[in-house]
Kinemage of the C-alpha trace (Angstrom):
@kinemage 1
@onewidth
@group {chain A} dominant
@subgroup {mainchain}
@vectorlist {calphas} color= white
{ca unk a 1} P 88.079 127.692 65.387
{ca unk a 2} L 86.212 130.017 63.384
{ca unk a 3} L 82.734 131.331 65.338
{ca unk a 4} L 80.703 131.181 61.870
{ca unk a 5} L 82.161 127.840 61.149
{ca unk a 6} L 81.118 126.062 64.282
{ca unk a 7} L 77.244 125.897 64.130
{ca unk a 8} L 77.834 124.199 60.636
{ca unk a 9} L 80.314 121.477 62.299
{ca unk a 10} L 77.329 121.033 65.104
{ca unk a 11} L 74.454 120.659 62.496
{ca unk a 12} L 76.863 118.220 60.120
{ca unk a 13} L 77.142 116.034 63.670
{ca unk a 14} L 73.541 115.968 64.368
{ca unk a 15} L 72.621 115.222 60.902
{ca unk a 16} L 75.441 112.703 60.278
{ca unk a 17} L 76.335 114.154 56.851
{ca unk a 18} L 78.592 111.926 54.862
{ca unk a 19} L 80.927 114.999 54.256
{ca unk a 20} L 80.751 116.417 57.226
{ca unk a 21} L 84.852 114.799 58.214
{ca unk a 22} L 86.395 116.280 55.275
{ca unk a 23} L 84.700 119.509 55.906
{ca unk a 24} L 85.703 119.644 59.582
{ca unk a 25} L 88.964 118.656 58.549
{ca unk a 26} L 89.354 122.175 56.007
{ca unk a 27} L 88.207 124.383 58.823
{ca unk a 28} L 89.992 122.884 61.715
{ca unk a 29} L 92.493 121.145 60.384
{ca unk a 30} L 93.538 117.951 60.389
{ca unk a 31} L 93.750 115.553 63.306
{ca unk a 32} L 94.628 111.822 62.540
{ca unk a 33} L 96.660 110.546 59.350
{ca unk a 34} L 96.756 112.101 56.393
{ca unk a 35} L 95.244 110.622 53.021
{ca unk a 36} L 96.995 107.998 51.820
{ca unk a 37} L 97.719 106.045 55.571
{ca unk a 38} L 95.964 103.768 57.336
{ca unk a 39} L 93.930 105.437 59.388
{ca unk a 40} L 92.590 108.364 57.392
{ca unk a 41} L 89.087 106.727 57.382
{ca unk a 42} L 87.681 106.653 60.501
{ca unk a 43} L 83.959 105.058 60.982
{ca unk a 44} L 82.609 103.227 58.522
{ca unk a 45} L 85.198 102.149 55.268
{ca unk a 46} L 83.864 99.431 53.568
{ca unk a 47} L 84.905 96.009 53.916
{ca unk a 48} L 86.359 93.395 51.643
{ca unk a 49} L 86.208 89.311 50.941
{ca unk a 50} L 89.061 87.621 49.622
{ca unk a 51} L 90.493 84.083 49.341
{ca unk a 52} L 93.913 85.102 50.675
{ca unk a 53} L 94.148 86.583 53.955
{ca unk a 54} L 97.105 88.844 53.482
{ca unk a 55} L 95.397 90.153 50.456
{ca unk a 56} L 92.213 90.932 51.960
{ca unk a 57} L 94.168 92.915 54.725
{ca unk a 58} L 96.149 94.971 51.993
{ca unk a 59} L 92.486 95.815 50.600
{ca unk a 60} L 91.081 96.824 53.689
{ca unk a 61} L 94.659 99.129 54.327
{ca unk a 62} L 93.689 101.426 51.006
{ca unk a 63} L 90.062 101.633 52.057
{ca unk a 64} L 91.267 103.059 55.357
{ca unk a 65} L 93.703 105.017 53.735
{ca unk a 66} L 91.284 106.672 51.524
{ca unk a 67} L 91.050 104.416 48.525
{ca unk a 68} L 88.659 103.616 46.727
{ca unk a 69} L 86.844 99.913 45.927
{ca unk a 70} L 88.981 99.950 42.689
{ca unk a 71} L 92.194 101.274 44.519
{ca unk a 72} L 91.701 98.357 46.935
{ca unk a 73} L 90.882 95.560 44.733
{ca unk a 74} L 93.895 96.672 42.682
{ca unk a 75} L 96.378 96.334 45.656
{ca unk a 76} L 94.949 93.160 47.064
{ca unk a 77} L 95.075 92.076 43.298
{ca unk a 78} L 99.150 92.744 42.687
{ca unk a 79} L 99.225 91.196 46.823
{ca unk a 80} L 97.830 88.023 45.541
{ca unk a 81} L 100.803 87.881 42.523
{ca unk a 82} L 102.898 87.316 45.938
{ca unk a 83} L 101.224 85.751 48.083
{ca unk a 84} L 98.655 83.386 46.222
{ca unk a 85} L 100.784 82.721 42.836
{ca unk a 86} L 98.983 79.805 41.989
{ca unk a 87} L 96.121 81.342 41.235
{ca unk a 88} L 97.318 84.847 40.370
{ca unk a 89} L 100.142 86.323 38.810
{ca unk a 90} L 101.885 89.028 36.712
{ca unk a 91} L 101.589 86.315 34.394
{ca unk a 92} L 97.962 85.662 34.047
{ca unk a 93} L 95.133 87.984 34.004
{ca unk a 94} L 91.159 88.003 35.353
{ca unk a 95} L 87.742 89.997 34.875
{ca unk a 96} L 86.163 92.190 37.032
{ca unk a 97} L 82.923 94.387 37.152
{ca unk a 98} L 83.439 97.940 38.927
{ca unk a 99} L 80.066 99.572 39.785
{ca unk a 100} L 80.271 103.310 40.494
{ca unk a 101} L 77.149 104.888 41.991
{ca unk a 102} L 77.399 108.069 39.342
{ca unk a 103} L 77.602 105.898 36.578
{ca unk a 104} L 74.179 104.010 35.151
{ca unk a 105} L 75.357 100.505 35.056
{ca unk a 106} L 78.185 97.961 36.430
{ca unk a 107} L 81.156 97.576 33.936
{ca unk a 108} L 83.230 94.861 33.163
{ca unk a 109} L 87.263 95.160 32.534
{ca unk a 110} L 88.071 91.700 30.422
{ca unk a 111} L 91.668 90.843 30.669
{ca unk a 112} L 92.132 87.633 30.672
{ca unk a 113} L 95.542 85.175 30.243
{ca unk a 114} L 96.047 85.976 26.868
{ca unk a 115} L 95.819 83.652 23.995
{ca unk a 116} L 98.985 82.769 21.620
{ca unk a 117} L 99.078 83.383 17.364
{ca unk a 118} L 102.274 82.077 16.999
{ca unk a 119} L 105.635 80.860 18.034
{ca unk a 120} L 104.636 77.602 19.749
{ca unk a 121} L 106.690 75.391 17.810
{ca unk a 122} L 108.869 73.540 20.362
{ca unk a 123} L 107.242 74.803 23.681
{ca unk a 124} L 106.495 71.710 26.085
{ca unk a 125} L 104.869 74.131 27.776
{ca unk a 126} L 102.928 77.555 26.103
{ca unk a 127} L 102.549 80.496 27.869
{ca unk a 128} L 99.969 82.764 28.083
{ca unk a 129} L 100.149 86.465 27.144
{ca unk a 130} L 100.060 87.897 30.445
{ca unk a 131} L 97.551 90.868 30.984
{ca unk a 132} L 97.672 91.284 34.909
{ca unk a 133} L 99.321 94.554 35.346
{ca unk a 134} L 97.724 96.458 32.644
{ca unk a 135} L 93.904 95.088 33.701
{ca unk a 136} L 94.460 96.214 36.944
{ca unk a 137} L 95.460 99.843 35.744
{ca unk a 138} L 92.510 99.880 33.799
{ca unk a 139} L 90.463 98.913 36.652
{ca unk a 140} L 91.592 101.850 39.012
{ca unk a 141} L 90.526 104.207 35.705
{ca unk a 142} L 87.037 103.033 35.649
{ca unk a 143} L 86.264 104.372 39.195
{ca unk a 144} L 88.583 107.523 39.097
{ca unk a 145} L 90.785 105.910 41.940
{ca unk a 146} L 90.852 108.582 44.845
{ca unk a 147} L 94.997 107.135 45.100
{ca unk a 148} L 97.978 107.183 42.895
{ca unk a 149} L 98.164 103.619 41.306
{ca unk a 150} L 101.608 103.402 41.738
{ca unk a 151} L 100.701 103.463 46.085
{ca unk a 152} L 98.568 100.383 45.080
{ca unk a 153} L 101.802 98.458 43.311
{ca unk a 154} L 103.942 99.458 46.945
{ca unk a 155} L 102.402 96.450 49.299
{ca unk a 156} L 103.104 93.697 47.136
{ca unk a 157} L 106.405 94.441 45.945
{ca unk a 158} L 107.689 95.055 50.283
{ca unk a 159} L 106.207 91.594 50.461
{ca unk a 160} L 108.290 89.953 47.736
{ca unk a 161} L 111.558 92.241 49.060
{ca unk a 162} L 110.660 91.284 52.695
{ca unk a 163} L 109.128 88.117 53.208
{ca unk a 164} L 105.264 87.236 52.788
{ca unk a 165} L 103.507 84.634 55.159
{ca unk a 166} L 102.553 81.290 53.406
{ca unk a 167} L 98.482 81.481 53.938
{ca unk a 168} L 96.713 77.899 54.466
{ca unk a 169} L 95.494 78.456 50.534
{ca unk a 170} L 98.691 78.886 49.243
{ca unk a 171} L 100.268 75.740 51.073
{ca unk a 172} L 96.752 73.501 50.252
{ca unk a 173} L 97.983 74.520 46.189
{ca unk a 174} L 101.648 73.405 47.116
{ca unk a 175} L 100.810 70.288 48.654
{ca unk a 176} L 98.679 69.361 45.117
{ca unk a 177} L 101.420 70.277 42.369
{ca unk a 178} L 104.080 70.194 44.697
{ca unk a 179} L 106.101 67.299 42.482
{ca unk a 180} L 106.106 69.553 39.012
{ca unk a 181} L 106.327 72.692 40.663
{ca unk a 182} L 109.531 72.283 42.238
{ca unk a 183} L 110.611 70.781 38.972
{ca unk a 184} L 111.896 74.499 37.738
{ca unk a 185} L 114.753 75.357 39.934
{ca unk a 186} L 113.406 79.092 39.867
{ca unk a 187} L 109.839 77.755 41.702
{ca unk a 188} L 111.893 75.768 43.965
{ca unk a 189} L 113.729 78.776 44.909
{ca unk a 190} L 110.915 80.983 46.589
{ca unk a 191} L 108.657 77.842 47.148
{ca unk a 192} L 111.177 74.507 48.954
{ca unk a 193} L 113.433 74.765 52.163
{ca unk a 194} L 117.046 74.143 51.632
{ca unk a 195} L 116.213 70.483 52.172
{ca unk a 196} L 113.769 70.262 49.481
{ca unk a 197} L 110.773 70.413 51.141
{ca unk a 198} L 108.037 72.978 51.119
{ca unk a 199} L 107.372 75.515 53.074
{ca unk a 200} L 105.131 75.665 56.000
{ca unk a 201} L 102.049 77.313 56.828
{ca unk a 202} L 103.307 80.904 58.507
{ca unk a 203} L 106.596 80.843 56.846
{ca unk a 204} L 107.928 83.602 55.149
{ca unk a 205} L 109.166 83.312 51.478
{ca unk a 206} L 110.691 86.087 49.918
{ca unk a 207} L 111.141 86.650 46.096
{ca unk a 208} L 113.664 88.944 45.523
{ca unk a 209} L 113.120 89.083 41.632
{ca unk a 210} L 109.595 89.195 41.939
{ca unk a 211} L 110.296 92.467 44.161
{ca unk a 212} L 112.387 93.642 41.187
{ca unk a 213} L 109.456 93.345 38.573
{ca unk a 214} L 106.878 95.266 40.927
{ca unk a 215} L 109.507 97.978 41.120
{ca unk a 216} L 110.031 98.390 37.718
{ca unk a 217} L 106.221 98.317 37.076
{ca unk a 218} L 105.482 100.738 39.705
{ca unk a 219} L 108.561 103.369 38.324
{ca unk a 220} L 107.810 102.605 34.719
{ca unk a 221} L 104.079 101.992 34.448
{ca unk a 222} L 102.378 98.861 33.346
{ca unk a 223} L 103.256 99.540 29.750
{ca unk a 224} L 106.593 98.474 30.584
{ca unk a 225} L 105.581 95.166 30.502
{ca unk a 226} L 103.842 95.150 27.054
{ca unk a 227} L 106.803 97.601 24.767
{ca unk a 228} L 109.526 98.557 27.360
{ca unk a 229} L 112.106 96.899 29.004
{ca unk a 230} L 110.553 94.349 30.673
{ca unk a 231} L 108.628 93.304 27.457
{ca unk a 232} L 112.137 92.771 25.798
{ca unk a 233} L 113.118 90.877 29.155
{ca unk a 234} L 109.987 88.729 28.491
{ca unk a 235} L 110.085 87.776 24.678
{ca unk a 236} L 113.927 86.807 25.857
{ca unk a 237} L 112.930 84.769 28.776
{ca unk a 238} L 109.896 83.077 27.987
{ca unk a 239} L 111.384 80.595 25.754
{ca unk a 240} L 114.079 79.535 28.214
{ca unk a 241} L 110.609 78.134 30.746
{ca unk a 242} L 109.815 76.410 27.260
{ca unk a 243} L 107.012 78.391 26.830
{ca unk a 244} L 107.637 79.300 23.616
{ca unk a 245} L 108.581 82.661 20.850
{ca unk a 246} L 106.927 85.150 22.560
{ca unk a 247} L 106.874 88.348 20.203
{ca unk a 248} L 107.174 91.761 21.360
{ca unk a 249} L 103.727 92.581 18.749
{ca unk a 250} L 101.657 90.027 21.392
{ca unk a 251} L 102.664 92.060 24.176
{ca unk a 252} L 102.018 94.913 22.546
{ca unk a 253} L 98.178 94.041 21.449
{ca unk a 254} L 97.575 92.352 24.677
{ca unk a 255} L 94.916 95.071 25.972
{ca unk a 256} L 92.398 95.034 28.648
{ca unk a 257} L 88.429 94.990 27.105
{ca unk a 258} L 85.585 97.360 29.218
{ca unk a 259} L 82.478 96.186 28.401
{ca unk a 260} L 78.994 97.054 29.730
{ca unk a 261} L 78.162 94.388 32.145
{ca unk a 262} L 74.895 92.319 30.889
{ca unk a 263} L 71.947 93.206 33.354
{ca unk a 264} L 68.976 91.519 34.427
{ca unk a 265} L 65.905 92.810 36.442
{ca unk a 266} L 65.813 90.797 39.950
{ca unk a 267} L 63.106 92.976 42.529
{ca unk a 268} L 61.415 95.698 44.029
{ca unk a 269} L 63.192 98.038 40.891
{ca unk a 270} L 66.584 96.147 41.684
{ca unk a 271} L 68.684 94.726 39.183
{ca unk a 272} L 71.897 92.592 39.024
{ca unk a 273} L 75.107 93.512 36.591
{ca unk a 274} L 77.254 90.188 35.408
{ca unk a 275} L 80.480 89.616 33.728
{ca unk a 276} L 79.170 89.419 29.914
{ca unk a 277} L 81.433 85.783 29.577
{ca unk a 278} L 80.416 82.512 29.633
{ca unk a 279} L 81.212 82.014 33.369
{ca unk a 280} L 78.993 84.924 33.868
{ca unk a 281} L 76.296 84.248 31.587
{ca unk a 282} L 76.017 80.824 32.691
{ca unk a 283} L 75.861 82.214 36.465
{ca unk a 284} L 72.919 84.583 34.567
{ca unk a 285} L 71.152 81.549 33.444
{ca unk a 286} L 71.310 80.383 37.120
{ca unk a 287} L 69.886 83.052 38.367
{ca unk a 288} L 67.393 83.079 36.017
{ca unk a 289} L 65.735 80.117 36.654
{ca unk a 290} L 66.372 80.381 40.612
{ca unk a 291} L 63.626 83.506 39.999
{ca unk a 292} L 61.557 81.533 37.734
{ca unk a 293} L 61.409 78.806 40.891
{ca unk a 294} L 63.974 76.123 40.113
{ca unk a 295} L 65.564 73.939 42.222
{ca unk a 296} L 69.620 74.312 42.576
{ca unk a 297} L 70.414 71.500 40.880
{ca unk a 298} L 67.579 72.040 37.823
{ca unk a 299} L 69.117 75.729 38.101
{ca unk a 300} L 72.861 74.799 37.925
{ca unk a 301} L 72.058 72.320 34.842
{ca unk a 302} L 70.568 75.454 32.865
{ca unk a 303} L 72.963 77.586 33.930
{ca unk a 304} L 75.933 75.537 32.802
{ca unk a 305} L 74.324 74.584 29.560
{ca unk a 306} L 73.836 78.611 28.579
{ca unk a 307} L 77.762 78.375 29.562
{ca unk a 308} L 78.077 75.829 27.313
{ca unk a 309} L 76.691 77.316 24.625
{ca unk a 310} L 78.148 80.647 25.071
{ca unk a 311} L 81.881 78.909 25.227
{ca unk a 312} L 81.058 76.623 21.910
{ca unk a 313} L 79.938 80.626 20.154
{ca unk a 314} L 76.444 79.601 19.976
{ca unk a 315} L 74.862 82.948 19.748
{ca unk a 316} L 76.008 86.226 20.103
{ca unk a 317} L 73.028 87.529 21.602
{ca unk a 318} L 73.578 86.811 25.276
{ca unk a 319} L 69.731 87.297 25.960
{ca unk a 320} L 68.760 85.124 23.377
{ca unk a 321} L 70.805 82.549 24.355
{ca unk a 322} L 69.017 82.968 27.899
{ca unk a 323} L 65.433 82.652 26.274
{ca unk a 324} L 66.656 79.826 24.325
{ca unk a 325} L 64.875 76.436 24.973
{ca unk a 326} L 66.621 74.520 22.504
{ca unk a 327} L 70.071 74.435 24.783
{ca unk a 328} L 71.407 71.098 25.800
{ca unk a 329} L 73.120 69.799 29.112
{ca unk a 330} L 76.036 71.860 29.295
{ca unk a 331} L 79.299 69.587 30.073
{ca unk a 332} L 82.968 71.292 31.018
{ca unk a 333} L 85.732 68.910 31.137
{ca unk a 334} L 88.184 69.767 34.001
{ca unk a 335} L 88.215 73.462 34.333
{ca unk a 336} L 91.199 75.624 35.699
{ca unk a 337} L 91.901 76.956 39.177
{ca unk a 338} L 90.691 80.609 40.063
{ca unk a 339} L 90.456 83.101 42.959
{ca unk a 340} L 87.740 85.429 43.743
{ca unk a 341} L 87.625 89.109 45.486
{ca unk a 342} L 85.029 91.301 46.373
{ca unk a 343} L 85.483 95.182 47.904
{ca unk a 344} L 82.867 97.967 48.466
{ca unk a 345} L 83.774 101.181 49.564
{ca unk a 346} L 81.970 103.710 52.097
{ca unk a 347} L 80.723 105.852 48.930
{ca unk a 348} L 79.211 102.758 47.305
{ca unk a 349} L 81.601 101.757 44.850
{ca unk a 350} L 81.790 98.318 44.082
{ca unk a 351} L 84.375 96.081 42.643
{ca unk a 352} L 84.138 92.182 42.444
{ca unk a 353} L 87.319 90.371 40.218
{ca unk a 354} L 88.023 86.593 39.546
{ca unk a 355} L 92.092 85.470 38.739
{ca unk a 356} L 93.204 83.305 37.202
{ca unk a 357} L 96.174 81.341 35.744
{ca unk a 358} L 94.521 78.822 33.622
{ca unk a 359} L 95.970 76.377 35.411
{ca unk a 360} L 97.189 75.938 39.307
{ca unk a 361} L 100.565 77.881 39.091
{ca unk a 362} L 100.163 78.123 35.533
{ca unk a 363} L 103.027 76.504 33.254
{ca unk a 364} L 104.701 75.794 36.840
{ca unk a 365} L 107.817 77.800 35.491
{ca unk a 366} L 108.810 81.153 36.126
{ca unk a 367} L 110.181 83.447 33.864
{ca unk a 368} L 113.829 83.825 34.855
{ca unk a 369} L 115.108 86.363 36.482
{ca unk a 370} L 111.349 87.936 36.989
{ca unk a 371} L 110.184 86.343 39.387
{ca unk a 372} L 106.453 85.394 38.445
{ca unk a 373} L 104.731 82.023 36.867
{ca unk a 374} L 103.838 82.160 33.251
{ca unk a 375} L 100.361 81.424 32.671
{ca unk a 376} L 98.909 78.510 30.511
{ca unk a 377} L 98.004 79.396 27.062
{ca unk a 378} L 94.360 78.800 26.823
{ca unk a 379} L 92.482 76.436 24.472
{ca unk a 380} L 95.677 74.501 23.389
{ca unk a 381} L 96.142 70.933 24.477
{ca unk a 382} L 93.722 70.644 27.620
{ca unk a 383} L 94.328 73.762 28.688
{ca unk a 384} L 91.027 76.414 28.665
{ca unk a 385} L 90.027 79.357 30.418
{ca unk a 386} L 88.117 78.665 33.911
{ca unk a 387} L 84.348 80.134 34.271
{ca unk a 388} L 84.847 83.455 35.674
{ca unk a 389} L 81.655 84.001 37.209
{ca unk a 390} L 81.105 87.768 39.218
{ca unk a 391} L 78.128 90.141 39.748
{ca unk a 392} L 77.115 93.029 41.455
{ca unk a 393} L 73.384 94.311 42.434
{ca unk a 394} L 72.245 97.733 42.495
{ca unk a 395} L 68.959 100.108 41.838
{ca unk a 396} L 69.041 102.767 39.521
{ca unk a 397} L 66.434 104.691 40.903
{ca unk a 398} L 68.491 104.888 44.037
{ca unk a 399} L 71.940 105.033 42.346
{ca unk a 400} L 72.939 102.912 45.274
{ca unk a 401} L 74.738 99.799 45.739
{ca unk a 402} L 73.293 96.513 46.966
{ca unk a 403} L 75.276 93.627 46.617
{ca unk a 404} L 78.539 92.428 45.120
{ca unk a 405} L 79.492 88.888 44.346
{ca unk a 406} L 82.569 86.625 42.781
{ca unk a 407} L 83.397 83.316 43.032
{ca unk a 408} L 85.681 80.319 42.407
{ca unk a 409} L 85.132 76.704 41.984
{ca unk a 410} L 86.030 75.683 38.977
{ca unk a 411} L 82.465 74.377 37.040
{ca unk a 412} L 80.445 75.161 40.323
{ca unk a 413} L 81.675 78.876 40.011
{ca unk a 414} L 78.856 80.596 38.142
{ca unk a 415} L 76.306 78.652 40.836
{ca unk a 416} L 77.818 80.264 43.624
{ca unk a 417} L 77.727 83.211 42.306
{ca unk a 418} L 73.666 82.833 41.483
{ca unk a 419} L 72.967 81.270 44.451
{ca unk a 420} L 73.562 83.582 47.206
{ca unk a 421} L 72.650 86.381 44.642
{ca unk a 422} L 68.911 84.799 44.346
{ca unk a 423} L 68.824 84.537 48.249
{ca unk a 424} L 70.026 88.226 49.138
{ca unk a 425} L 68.236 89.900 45.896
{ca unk a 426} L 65.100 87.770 45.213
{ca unk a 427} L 64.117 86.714 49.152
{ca unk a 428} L 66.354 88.791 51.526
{ca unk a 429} L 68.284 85.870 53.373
{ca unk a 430} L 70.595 87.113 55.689
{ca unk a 431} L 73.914 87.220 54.797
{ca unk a 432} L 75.568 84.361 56.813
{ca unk a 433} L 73.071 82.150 55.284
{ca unk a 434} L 73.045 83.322 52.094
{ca unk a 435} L 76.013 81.160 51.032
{ca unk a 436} L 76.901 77.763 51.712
{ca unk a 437} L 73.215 76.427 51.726
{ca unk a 438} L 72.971 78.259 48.025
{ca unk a 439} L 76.177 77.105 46.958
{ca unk a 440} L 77.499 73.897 45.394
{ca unk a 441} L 81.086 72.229 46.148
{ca unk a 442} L 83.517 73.147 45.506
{ca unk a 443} L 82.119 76.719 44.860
{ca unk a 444} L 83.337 79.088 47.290
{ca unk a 445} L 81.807 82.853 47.209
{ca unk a 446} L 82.735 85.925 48.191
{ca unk a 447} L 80.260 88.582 48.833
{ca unk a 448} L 79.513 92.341 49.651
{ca unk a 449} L 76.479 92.771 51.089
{ca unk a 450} L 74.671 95.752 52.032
{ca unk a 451} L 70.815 95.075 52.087
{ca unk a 452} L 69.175 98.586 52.873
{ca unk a 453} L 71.444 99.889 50.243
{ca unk a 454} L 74.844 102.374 49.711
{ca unk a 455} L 74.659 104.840 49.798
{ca unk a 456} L 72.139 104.788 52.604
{ca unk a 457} L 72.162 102.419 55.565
{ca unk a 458} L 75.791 101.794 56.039
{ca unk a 459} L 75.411 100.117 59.319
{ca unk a 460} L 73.903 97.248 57.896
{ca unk a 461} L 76.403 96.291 55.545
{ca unk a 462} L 78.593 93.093 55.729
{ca unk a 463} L 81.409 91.390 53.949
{ca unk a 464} L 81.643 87.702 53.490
{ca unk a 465} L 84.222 85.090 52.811
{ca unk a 466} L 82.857 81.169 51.989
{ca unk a 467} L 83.194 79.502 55.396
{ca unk a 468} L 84.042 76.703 53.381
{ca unk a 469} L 86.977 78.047 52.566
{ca unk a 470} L 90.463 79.540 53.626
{ca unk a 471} L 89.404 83.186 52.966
{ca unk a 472} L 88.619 85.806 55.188
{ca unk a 473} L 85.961 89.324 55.470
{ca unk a 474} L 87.512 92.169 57.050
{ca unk a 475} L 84.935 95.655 57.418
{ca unk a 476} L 83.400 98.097 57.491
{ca unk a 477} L 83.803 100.313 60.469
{ca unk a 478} L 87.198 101.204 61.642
């Protein structure tokens, strides 16, 4: 080792300088993994929260391997295509907020199941514009993702080549639509045994053409999807699962949307980020009247009636519709299925996402030969968007990273979102408790959750899947 290097490497070590690996890595050289395998990352990483078990491991791979919180929620997001397809998939879409501690404010990337102009006439069943691929691209860009994005595309598509294990989440969706699902002889393909009936918890199913998409994506690029050859594959396709003309000009102008997130003040110089949507504003009205000193249930009211009103176009001024006191119960008729994910990284990047296919497995057809379920086009028939409810806490004075939440739950969503975000931000309940006393069935949350703040005390931080529900936490020290 160099003499004039070594006091440096001793003071880094006694000071516990965040930099101090890398820099012992340049003047000694390496001496575990290289970036870009598990392993890289040694001490603390992050952690993640997912719905989907296999998901949340892929997520908590690219953190180790050097990724960031966008990297991660980008693999775990093309994972859950695979392995949770009824509530993700190539062909549907989501939001997210990414928080990035250089940046002033959380931002939201909108890209959400498309909606159809035209070509409907005979569909039985419409199909959404899918957006999936391309949001999560524009996800990694928002954070500068410390990975190549085609490395995040590689752990999904070995699972659809190789086999992926049927999680308890996935099966609990099969058992519900099992009858219409295995209706389309491509579903029954990847989902039924030989006999007919469905596959068990722990089994493997392997989708071959679904392993043929991810490949093309991750040699092609995401565009491929919207004006290459898989776009021309689609608009050929699509029509054949009944879901009507779809026209290489939708693909085309199906784009993600970044958008600042809309912020409120919460405490002590804090203040919370949310997804600028109804879902999120109504989960902002929640939270709003948890500080003012609601009740949950006086709280939930207010915040799905700001929902309401935000859905029905209302106002266009999201923090007038807040102050408003003129706003009405809010009703939702049945609302679509959804899956939430939350990852922080050990810089204090933050990404929280909801999926969805606005509807459990979507049409329940796959596009032949591709390998994924089409999405239901929103607002026709019954069919409408869920609440995608997410937010993520931080102070600006710190430029540091305090909390991260998402959640699912169809009209409960935005409440348990607001709830445990009230309990962490406003009165400092501990994590574990934080969530199922503040959060309505059948909301299920999933939370980052560092209370002395990231960067800063990283010790302290926790993930945290709904014990309600199938999910599962994985972090932060490796």
């Amino acid at each position: 080792m160099n003499l004039l290097a070594k006091p440096f490497i001793l003071a880094c070590a006694a000071l516990g300088l965040a930099g101090c690996e890398s820099t012992r890595e340049l003047i000694a050289g390496p001496s575990g993994p290289p970036a870009g395998e598990q392993g890289f990352v040694r001490g603390f990483l992050g952690g993640v929260a997912a719905e989907e078990p296999t998901a949340a491991a892929i997520a908590r791979s690219v953190l180790s391997s050097g990724g960031t919180a966008a990297d991660a929620a980008a693999a775990a997001g093309f994972a859950l295509t695979v392995t949770l397809p009824s509530r993700a998939g190539l062909g549907g879409g989501g939001a997210c907020l990414v928080y990035h501690p250089r940046r002033d404010a959380p931002e939201a990337v909108l890209f959400m199941p498309g909606s159809r102009q035209s070509g409907l006439s005979g569909a039985d069943r419409p199909a959404a514009v899918p957006l999936m691929a391309r949001g999560l691209f524009a996800l990694t860009t928002r954070m500068e993702g410390a990975r190549p994005f085609e490395e995040m595309v590689v752990p999904a598509e070995q699972l659809a080549r190789f086999g992926a294990p049927v999680s308890r989440a996935l099966h609990a969706d099969l058992t519900v639509a099992r009858g219409p699902l295995l209706a389309d002889p491509n579903a029954r393909a990847v989902f039924a045994r030989a006999d007919g009936s469905l596959v068990a918890v722990g089994e493997r199913i392997i989708n071959t053409a679904l392993g043929g998409t991810l490949t093309a994506l991750r040699g092609q690029g995401v565009g491929d999807m919207h004006q290459g050859a898989l776009a021309r594959r689609l608009v050929e396709v699509v029509p054949q699962a009944g879901g009507g003309d779809m026209t290489l000009a939708e693909l085309r102008a199906a784009l993600p949307v970044v958008r600042p997130a809309f912020v409120q003040d919460a405490a002590g110089g804090d203040r919370v980020g949310f997804l600028p949507v109804d879902g999120g504003l109504a989960a902002a009205g929640s939270f709003r009247a948890l500080a003012a000193g609601q009740g949950l249930v006086q709280a939930q009211a207010r915040g799905l009636a700001v929902g309401r009103a935000a859905r029905d176009g209302l106002g266009t001024d999201a923090a007038a519709l807040l102050a408003s006191a003129e706003l009405t119960t809010g009703a939702f008729p049945t609302l679509p299925a959804s899956t939430a994910l939350t990852v922080f990284d050990r810089n204090g990047g933050a990404v929280t996402c909801v999926f969805t296919m606005n509807n459990l497995f979507g049409t329940g057809r796959m596009a032949p030969g591709l390998g994924f379920l089409l999405a239901a086009a929103p607002d026709i028939g019954a069919v409408q968007p869920p609440l995608v409810a997410a937010a993520i806490g931080w102070n600006p004075n710190l430029r540091a990273f305090r909390m991260a939440v998402s959640a699912s739950g169809q009209a409960a969503a935005p409440m348990a979102v607001a709830g445990p975000l009230a309990a962490q931000m406003l009165r400092a309940t501990a994590a574990g408790d934080a969530v199922v006393a503040n959060s309505p069935e059948p909301g299920r949350a999933q939370l980052a959750i560092c209370p002395r703040y990231l960067p800063g005390r990283p010790q302290d931080c926790v993930a945290v899947s709904d014990p309600r529900g199938l999910g599962v936490a994985l972090g932060a020290v490796d």
